[in-house]
BAGUTOR-228874 format. One record per residue (C-alpha): residue in three letters; y, x, z. Coordinates in Angstrom, 2 decimals, padded with zeros to 5 digits. Layout:
<rs>
type: Ala; Y: Y; X: X; Z: Z
...
</rs>
This chain:
<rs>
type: Unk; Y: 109.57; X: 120.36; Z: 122.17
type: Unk; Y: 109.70; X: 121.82; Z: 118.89
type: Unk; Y: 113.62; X: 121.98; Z: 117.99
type: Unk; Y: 113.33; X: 125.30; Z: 116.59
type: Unk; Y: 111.28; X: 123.71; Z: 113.95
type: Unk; Y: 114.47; X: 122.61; Z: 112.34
type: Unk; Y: 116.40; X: 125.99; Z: 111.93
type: Unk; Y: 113.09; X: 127.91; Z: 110.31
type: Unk; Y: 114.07; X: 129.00; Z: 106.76
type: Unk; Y: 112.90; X: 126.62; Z: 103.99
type: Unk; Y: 110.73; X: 129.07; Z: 101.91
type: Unk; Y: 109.72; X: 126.94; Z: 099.39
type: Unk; Y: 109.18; X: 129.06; Z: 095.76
type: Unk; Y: 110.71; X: 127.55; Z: 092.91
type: Unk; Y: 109.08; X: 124.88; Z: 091.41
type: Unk; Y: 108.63; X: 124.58; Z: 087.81
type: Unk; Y: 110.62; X: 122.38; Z: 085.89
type: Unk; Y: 109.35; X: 119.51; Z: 084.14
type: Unk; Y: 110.46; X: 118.85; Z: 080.15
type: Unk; Y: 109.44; X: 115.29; Z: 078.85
type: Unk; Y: 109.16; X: 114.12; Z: 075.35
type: Unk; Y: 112.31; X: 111.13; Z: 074.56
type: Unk; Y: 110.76; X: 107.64; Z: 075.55
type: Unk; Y: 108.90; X: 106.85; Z: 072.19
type: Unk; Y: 108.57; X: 102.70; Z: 073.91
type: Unk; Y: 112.41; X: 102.60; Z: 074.26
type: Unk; Y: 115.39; X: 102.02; Z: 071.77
type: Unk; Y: 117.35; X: 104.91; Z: 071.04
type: Unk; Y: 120.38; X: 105.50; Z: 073.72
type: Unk; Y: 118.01; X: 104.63; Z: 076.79
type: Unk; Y: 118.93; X: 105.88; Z: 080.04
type: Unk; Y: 118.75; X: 109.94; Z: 080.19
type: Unk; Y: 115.94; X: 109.58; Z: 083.70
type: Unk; Y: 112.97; X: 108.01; Z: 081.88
type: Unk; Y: 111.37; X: 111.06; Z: 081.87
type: Unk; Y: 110.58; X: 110.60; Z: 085.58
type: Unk; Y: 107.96; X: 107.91; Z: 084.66
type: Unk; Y: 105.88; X: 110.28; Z: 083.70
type: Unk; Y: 105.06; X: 111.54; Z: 086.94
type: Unk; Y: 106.15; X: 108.01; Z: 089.58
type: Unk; Y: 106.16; X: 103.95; Z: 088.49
type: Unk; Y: 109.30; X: 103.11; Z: 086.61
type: Unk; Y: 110.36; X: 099.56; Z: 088.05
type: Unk; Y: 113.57; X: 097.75; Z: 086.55
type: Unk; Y: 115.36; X: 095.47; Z: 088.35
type: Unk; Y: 118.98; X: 093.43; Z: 087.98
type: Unk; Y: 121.50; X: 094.90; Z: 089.92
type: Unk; Y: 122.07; X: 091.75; Z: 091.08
type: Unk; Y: 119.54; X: 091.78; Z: 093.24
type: Unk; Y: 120.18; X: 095.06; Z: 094.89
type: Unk; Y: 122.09; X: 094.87; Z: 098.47
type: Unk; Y: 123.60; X: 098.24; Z: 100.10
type: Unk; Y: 123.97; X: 098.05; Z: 103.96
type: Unk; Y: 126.93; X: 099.51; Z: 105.43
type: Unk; Y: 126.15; X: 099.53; Z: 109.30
type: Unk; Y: 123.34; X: 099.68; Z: 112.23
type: Unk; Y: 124.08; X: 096.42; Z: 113.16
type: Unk; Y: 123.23; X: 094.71; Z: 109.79
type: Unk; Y: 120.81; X: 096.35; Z: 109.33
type: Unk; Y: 118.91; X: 095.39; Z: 112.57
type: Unk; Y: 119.88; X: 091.80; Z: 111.85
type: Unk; Y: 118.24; X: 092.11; Z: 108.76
type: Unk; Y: 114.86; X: 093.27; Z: 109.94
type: Unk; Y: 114.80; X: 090.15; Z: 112.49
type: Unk; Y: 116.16; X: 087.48; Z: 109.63
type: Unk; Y: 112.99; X: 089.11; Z: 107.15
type: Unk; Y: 110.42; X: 088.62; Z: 110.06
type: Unk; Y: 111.21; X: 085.40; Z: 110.88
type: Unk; Y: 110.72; X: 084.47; Z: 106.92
type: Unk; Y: 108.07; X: 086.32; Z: 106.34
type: Unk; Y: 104.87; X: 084.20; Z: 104.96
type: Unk; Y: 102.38; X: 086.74; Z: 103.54
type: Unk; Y: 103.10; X: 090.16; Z: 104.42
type: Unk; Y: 105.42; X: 092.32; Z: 106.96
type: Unk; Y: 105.22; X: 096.21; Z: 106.59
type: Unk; Y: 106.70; X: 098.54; Z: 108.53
type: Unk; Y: 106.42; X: 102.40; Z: 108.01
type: Unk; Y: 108.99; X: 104.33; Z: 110.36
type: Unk; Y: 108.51; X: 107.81; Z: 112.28
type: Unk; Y: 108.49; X: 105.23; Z: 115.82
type: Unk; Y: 109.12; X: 102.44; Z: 117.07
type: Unk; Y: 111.17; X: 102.82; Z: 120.45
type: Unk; Y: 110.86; X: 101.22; Z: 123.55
type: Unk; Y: 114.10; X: 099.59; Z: 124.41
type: Unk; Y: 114.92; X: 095.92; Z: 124.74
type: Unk; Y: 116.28; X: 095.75; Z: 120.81
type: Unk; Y: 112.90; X: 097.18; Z: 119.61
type: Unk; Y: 111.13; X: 094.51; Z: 122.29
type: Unk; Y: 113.30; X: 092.08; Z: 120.50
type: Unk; Y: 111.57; X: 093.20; Z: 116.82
type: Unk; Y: 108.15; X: 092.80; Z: 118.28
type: Unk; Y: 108.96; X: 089.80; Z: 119.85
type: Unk; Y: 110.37; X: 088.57; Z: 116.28
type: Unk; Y: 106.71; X: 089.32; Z: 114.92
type: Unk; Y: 104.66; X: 087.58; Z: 117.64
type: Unk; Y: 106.43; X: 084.42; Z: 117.05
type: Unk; Y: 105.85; X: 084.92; Z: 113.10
type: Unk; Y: 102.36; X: 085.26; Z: 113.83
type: Unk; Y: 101.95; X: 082.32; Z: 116.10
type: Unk; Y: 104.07; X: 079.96; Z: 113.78
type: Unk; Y: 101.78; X: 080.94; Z: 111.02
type: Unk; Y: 098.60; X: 080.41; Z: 112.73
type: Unk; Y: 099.95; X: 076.98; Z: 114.08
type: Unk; Y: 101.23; X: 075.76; Z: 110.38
type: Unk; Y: 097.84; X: 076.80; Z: 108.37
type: Unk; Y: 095.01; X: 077.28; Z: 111.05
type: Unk; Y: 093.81; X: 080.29; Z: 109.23
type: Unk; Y: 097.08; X: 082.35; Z: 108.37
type: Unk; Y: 097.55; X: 084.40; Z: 105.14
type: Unk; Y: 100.37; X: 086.20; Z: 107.04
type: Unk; Y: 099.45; X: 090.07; Z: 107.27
type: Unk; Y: 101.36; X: 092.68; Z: 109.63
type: Unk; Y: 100.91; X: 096.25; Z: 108.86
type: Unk; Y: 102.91; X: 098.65; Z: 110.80
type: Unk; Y: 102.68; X: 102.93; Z: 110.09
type: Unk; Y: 103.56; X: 105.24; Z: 112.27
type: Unk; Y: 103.73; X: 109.20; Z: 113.28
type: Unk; Y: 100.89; X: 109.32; Z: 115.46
type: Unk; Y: 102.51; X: 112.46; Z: 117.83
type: Unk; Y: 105.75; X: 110.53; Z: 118.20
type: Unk; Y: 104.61; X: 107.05; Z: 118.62
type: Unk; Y: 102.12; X: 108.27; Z: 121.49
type: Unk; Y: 104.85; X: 110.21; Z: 123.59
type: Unk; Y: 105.21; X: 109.09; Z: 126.84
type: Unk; Y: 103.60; X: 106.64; Z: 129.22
type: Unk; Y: 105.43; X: 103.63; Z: 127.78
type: Unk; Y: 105.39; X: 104.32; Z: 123.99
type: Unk; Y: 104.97; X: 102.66; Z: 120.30
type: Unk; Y: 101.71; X: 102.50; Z: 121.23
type: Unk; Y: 102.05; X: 100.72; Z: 124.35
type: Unk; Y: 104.63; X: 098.30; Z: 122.38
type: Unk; Y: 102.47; X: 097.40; Z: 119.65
type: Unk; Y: 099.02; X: 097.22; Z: 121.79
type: Unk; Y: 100.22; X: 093.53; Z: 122.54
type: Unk; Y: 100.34; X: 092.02; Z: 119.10
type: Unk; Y: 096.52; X: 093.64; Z: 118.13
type: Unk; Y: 095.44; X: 091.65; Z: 121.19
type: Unk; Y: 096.42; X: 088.38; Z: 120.54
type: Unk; Y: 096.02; X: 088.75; Z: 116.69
type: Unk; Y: 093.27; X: 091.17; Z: 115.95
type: Unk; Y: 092.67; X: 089.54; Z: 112.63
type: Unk; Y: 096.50; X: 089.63; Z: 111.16
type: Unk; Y: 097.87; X: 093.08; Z: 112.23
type: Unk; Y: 097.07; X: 096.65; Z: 111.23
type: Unk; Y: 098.72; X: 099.50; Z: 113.11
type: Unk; Y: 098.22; X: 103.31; Z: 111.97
type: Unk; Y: 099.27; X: 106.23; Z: 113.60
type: Unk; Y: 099.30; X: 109.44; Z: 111.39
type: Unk; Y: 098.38; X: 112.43; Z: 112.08
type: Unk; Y: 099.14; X: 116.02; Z: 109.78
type: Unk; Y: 096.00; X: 118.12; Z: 108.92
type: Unk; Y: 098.05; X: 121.03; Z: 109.87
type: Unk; Y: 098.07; X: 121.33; Z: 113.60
type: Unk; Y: 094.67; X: 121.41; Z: 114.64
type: Unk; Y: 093.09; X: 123.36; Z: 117.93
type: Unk; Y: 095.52; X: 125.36; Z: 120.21
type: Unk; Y: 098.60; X: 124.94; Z: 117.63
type: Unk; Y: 098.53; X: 120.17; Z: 118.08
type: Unk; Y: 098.99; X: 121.08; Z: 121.63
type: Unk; Y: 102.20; X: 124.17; Z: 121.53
type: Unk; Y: 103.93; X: 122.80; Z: 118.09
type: Unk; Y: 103.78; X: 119.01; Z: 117.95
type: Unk; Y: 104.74; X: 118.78; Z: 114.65
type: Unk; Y: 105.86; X: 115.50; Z: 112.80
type: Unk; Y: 104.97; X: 114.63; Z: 109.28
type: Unk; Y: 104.97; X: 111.53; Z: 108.52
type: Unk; Y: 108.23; X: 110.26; Z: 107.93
type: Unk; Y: 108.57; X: 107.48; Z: 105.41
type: Unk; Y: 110.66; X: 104.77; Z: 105.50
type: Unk; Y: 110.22; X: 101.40; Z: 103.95
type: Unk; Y: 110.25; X: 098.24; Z: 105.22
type: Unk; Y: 109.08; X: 094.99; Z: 103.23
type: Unk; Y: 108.29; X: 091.44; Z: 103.62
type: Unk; Y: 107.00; X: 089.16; Z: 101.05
type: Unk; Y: 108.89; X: 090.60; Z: 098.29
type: Unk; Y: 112.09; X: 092.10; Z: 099.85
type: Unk; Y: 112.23; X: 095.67; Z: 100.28
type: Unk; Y: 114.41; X: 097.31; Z: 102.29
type: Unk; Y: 114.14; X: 101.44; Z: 101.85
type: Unk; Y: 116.08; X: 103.36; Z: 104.46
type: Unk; Y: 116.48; X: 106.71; Z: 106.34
type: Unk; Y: 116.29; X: 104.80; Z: 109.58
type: Unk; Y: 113.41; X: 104.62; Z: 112.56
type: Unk; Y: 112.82; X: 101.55; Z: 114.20
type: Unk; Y: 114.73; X: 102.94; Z: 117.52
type: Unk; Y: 117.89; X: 101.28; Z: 119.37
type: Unk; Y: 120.36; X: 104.42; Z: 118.17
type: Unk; Y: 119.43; X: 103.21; Z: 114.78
type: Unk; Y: 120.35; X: 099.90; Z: 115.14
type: Unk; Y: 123.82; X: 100.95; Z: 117.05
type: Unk; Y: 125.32; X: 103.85; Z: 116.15
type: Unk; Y: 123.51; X: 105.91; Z: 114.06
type: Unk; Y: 125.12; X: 106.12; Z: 110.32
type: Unk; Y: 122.15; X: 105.78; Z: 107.98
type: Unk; Y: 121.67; X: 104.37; Z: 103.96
type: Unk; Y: 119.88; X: 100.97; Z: 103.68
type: Unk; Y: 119.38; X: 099.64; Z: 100.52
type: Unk; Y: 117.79; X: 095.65; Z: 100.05
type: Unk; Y: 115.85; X: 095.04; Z: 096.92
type: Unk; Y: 115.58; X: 091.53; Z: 096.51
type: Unk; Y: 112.63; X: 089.55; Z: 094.99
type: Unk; Y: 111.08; X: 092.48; Z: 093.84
type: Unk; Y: 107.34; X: 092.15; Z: 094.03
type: Unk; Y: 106.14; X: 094.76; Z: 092.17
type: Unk; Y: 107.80; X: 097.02; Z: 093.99
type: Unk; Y: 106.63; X: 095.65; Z: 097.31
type: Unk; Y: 103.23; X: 095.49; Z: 095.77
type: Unk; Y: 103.77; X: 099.43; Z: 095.28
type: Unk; Y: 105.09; X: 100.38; Z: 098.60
type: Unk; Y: 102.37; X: 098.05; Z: 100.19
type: Unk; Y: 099.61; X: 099.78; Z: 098.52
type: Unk; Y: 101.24; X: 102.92; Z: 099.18
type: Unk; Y: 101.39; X: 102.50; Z: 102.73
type: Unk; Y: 097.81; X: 100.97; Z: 102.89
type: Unk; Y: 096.67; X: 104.22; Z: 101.77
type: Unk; Y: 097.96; X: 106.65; Z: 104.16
type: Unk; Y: 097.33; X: 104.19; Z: 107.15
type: Unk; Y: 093.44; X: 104.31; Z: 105.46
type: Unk; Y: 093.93; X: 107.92; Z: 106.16
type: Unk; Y: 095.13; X: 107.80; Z: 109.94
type: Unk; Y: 094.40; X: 106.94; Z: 112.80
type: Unk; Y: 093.95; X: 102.92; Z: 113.91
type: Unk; Y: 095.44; X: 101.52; Z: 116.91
type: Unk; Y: 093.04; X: 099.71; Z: 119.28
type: Unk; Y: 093.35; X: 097.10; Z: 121.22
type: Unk; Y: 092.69; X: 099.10; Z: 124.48
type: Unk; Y: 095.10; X: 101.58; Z: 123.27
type: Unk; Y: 092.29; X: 104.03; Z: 121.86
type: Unk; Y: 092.78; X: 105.58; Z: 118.57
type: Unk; Y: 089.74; X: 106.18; Z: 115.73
type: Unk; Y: 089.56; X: 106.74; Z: 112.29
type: Unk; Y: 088.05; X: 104.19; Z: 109.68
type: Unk; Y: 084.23; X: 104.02; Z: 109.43
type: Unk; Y: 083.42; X: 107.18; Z: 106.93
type: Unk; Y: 086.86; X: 108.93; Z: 106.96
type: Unk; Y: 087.18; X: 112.21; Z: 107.42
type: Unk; Y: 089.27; X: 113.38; Z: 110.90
type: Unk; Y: 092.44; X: 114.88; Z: 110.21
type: Unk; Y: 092.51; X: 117.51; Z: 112.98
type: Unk; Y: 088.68; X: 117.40; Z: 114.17
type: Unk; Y: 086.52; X: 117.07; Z: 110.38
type: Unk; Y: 087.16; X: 119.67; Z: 107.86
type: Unk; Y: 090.64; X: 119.89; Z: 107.00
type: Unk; Y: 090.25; X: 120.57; Z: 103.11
type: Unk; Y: 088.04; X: 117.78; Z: 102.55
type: Unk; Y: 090.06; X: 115.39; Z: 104.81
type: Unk; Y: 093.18; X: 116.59; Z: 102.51
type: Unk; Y: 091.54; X: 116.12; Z: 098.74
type: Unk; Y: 090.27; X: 112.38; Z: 099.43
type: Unk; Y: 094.09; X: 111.85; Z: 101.11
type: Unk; Y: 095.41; X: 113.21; Z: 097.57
type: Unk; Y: 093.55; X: 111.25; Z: 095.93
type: Unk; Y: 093.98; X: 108.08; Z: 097.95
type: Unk; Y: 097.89; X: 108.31; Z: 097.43
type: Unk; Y: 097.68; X: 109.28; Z: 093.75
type: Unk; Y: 095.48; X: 106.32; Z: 093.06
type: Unk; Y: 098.35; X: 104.09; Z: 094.08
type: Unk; Y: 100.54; X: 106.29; Z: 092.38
type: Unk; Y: 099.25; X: 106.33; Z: 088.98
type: Unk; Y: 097.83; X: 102.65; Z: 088.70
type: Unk; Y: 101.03; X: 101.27; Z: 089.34
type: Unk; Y: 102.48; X: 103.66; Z: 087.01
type: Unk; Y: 099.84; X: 102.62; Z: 084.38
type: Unk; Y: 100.79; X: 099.22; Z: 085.40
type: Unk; Y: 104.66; X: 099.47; Z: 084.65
type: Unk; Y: 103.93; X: 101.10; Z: 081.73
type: Unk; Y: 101.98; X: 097.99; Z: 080.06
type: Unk; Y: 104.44; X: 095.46; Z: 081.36
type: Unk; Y: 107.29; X: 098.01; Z: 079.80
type: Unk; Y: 105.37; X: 098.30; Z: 076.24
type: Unk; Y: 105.05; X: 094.25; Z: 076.67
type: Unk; Y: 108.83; X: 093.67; Z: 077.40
type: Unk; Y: 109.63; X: 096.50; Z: 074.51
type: Unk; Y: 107.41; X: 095.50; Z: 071.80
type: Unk; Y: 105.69; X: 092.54; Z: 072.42
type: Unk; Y: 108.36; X: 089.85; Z: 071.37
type: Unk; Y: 109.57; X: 088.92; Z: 067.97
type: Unk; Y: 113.79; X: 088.68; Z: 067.10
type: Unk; Y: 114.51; X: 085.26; Z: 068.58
type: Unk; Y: 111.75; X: 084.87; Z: 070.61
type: Unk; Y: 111.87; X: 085.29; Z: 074.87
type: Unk; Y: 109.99; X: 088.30; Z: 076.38
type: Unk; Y: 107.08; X: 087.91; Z: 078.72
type: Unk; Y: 109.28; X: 088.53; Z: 081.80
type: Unk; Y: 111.69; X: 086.08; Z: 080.69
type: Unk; Y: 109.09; X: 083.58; Z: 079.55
type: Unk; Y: 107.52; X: 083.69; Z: 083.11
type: Unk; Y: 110.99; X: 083.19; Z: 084.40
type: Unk; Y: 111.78; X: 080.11; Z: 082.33
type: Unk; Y: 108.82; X: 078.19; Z: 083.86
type: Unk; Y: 110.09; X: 078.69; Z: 087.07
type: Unk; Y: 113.16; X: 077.07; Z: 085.47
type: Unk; Y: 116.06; X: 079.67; Z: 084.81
type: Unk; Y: 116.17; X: 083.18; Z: 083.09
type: Unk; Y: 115.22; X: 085.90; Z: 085.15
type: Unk; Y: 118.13; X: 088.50; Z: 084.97
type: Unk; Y: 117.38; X: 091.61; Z: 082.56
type: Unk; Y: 117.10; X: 094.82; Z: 084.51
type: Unk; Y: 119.96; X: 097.34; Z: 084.40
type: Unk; Y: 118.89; X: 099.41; Z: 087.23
type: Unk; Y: 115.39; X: 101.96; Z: 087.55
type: Unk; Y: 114.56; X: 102.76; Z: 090.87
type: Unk; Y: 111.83; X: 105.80; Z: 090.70
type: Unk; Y: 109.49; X: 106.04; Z: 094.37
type: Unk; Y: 109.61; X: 109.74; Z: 094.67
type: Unk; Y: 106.68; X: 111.38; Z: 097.32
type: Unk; Y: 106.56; X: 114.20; Z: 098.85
type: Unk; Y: 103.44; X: 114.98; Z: 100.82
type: Unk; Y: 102.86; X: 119.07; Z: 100.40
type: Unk; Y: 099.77; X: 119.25; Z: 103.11
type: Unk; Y: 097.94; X: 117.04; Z: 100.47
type: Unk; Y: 099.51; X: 118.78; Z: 097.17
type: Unk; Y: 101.92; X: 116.05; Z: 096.51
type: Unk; Y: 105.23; X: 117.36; Z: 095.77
type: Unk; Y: 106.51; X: 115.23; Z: 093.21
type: Unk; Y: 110.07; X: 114.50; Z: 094.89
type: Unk; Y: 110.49; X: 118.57; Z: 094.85
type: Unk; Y: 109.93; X: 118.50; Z: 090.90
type: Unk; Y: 112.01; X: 115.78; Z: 090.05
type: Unk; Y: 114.90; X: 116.72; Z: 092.51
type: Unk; Y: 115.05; X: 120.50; Z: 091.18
type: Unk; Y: 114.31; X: 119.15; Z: 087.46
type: Unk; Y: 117.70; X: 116.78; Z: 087.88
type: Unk; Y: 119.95; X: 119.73; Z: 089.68
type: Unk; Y: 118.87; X: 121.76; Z: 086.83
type: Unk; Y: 119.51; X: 119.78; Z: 083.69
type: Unk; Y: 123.06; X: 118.36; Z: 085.12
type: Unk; Y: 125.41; X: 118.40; Z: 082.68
type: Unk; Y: 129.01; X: 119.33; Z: 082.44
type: Unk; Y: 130.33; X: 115.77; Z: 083.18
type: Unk; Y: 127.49; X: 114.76; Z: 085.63
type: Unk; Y: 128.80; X: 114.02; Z: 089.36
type: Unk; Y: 125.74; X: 114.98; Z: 091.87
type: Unk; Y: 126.62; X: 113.35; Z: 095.68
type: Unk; Y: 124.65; X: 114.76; Z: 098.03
type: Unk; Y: 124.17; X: 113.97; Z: 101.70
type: Unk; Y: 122.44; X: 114.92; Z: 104.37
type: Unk; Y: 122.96; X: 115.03; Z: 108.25
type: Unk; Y: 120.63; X: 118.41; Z: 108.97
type: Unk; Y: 122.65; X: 121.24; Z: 105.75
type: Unk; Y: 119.63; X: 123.44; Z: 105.13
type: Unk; Y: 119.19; X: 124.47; Z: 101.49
type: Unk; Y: 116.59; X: 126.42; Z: 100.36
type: Unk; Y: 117.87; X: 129.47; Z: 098.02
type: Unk; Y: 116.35; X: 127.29; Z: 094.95
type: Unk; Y: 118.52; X: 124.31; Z: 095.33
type: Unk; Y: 121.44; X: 126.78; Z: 096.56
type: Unk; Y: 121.62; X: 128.84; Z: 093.27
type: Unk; Y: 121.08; X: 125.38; Z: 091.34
type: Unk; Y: 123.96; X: 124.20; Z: 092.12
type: Unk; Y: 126.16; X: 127.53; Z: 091.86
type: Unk; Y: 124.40; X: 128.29; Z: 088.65
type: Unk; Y: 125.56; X: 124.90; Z: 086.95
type: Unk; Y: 128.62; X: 123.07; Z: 085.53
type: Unk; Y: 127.99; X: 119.49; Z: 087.44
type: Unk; Y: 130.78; X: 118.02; Z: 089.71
type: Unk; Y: 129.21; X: 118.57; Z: 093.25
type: Unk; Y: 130.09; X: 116.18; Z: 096.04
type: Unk; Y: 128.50; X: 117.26; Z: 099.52
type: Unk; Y: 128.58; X: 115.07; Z: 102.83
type: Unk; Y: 127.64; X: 116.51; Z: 105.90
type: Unk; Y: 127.38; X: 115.91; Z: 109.58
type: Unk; Y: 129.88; X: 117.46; Z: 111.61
type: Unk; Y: 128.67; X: 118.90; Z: 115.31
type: Unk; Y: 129.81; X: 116.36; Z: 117.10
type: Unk; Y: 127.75; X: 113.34; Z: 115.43
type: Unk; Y: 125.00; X: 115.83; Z: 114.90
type: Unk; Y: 122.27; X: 113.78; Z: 117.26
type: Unk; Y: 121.20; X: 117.51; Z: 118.78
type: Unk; Y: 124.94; X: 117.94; Z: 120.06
type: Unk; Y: 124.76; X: 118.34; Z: 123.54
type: Unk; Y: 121.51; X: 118.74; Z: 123.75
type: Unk; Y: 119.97; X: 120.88; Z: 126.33
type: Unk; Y: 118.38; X: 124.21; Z: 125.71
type: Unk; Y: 117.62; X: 125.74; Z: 122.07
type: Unk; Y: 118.17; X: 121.94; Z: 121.11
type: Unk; Y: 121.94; X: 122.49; Z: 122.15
type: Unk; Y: 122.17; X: 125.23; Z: 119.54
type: Unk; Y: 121.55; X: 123.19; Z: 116.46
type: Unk; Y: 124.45; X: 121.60; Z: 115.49
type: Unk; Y: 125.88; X: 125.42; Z: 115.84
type: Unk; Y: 123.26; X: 126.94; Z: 113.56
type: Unk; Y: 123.70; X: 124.27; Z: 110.92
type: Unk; Y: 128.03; X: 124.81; Z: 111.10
type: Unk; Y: 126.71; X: 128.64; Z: 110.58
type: Unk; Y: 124.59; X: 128.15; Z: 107.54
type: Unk; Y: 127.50; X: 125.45; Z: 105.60
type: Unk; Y: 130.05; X: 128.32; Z: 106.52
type: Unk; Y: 127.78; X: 131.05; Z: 104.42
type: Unk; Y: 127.19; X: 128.20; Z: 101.86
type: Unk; Y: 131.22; X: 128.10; Z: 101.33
type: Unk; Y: 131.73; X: 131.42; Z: 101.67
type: Unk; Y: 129.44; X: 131.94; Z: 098.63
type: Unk; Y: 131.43; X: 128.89; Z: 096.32
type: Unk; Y: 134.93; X: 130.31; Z: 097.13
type: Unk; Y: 133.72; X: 134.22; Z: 096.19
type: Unk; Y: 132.80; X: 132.57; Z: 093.12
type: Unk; Y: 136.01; X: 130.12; Z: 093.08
type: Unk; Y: 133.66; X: 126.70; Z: 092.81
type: Unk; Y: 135.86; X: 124.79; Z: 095.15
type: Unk; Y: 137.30; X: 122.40; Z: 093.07
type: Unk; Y: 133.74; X: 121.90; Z: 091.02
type: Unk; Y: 132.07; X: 122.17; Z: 094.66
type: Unk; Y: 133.08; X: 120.28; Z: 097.14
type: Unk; Y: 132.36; X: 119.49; Z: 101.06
type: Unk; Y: 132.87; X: 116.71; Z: 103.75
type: Unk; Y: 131.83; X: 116.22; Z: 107.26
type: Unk; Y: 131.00; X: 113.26; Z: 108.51
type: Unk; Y: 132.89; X: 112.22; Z: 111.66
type: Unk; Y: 133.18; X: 109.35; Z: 113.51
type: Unk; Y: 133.61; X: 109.15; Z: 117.83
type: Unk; Y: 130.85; X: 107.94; Z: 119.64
type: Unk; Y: 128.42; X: 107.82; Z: 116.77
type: Unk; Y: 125.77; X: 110.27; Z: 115.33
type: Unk; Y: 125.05; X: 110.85; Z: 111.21
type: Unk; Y: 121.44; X: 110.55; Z: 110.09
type: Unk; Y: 122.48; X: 109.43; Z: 106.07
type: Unk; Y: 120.14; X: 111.61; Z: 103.29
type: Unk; Y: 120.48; X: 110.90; Z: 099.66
</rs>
């Protein structure tokens, strides 16, 4: 077990911070975050069509209402899936999906793809693996499961430190999106406090996550039907082939998706900004009138941030130190995580500025190490330890009013939430 993992100091260097030109496509008093499209997709939405979760429960209902209406396309990208009679209950959701589709059409267009951590999903005798080996049996054709692996751990280290790194969480069908911090596991679905956000009828954003997930599971390793692993035909091994070649064509698998749908949102934004005359409908809305009402103008930008540093991808760094750094007087940051472990860059960010500074922790006791045995036990007590030196240091330099903290507690439940 590899608990300690989680107390090792975050020695990240600063990362540079990225200036961007004013929109030159947008009217003057656009929102102040377009300058993130320059690096990730831009996609506008109506509000209206953006859901927040507030418990485990709805959110699990969710995931089995979605599967059940899914007609084209179910993905699933979670650390694991677990192995208890409410994840049994997701896969069963999925079989019958299949099998409906197959019986309505004869040759379905319904298409399961399902990503996972390949060390996590394979622990144990009965596993993610073992719960997923089922539905590549009966439908070989319609579902895609990929386990990855990190370059990183390789020889002697895969077997002492078995590492996790693959930890996105997204989970789409047709064109709903829901984007979590949640695995597909039974404490998730419970009582375990995580975000969930629903993004309704968006399908360029599902067409972005979808792509995005294709790519790494191109990169990993594919479930078999006897419950073997093996890499696509040509790929390079991520812990057996050379790890700097397997790393450059995973870069530039992910930052193909990345910067064709960014070139993509870019030409329907130039379209939406410039390509109608006064008293004349846009192309979006145009589109939306055939279908016989007025699609809703967006009012919200949702930015895909990734962070994949074994492959040079550390976009969500840059934007997230770029923001702490160029909040203004009046700006209100909320920040919240369930494991407090700032590195010194983010720490002096927000001591250095003038933003409003609302922090919500875990407290021990919904920490989901509390009580653990061994070094795991010691967690919760190491992160209580590092928040203490954290206040210490805004009260010697009398922040508390612009600084503020919270923990999180609630009996009986833990706190995963990050945002």
């Amino acid at each position: 077990r590899s608990s300690w993992l989680l107390l090792a100091p975050l020695l990240t260097p600063p990362v540079p911070v990225v200036t961007a030109p004013p929109c030159l496509l947008c009217p003057e008093g656009a929102h102040r975050f377009q300058w993130i499209r320059n690096l990730v997709p831009e996609f506008g939405i109506s509000s209206s069509r953006v859901k927040v979760l507030s418990s485990p429960v709805e959110f699990y209902e969710l995931l089995k209402v979605q599967i059940k209406a899914a007609k084209q396309r179910v993905v699933m990208a979670s650390l694991y899936l677990g192995t208890g009679l409410l994840e049994q209950e997701l896969v069963d959701c999925l079989e019958e999906t299949l099998q409906k589709s197959l019986q309505a059409e004869g040759l379905s267009n319904l298409r399961v793809s399902i990503l996972l951590d390949y060390t996590r999903g394979s622990r144990g005798r009965k596993n993610s693996r073992t719960m997923l080996v089922p539905l590549l049996q009966r439908f070989p054709q319609q579902v895609r499961v990929s386990l990855f692996h990190t370059p990183n751990l390789r020889g002697l280290l895969r077997l002492l430190i078995p590492e996790r790194t693959v930890d996105i969480k997204v989970y789409l069908f047709d064109d709903d999106v829901i984007l979590s911090g949640a695995n597909l596991s039974d404490l998730y679905f419970t009582n375990r406090q995580d975000r969930y956000v629903l993004l309704q009828d968006s399908p360029e954003i599902a067409d972005f996550f979808t792509e995005l997930v294709d790519a790494i599971g191109d990169v990993s390793l594919q479930l078999q039907r006897d419950d073997t692993v093996r890499m696509m035909e040509g790929m390079e091994h991520p812990y057996q082939g050379d790890k700097v070649a397997y790393c450059e064509i995973a870069n530039r698998r992910v930052m193909e998706v990345i910067n064709s749908a960014r070139t993509r949102q870019e030409l329907l934004h130039t379209k939406t900004c410039h390509g109608s005359q006064p008293g004349s409908s846009s192309p979006s809305q145009q589109g939306s009138q055939v279908a016989g009402g007025l699609k809703p103008e967006p009012d919200t930008w949702i930015y895909p941030l990734i962070q994949m540093k074994p492959f040079g991808i550390r976009i969500d760094e840059v934007v997230t130190e770029t923001l702490l750094t160029e909040a203004e007087r009046d700006a209100r940051i909320y920040l919240t995580t369930g494991y407090f472990n700032l590195t010194q860059a983010y720490m002096d960010l927000i001591l250095g500025t003038r933003a409003q500074y609302r922090i919500l922790l875990a407290s021990p006791e919904v920490n989901g190490f509390f009580g653990a045995k061994g070094v795991a036990g010691a967690i919760p007590a190491a992160y209580v330890y590092i928040e203490h030196q954290f206040y210490s240091e805004v009260c010697y330099l009398h922040q508390q009013e612009r600084v503020q903290l919270q923990e999180y507690s609630r009996a009986g439940w833990t706190f995963h939430a990050k945002g």
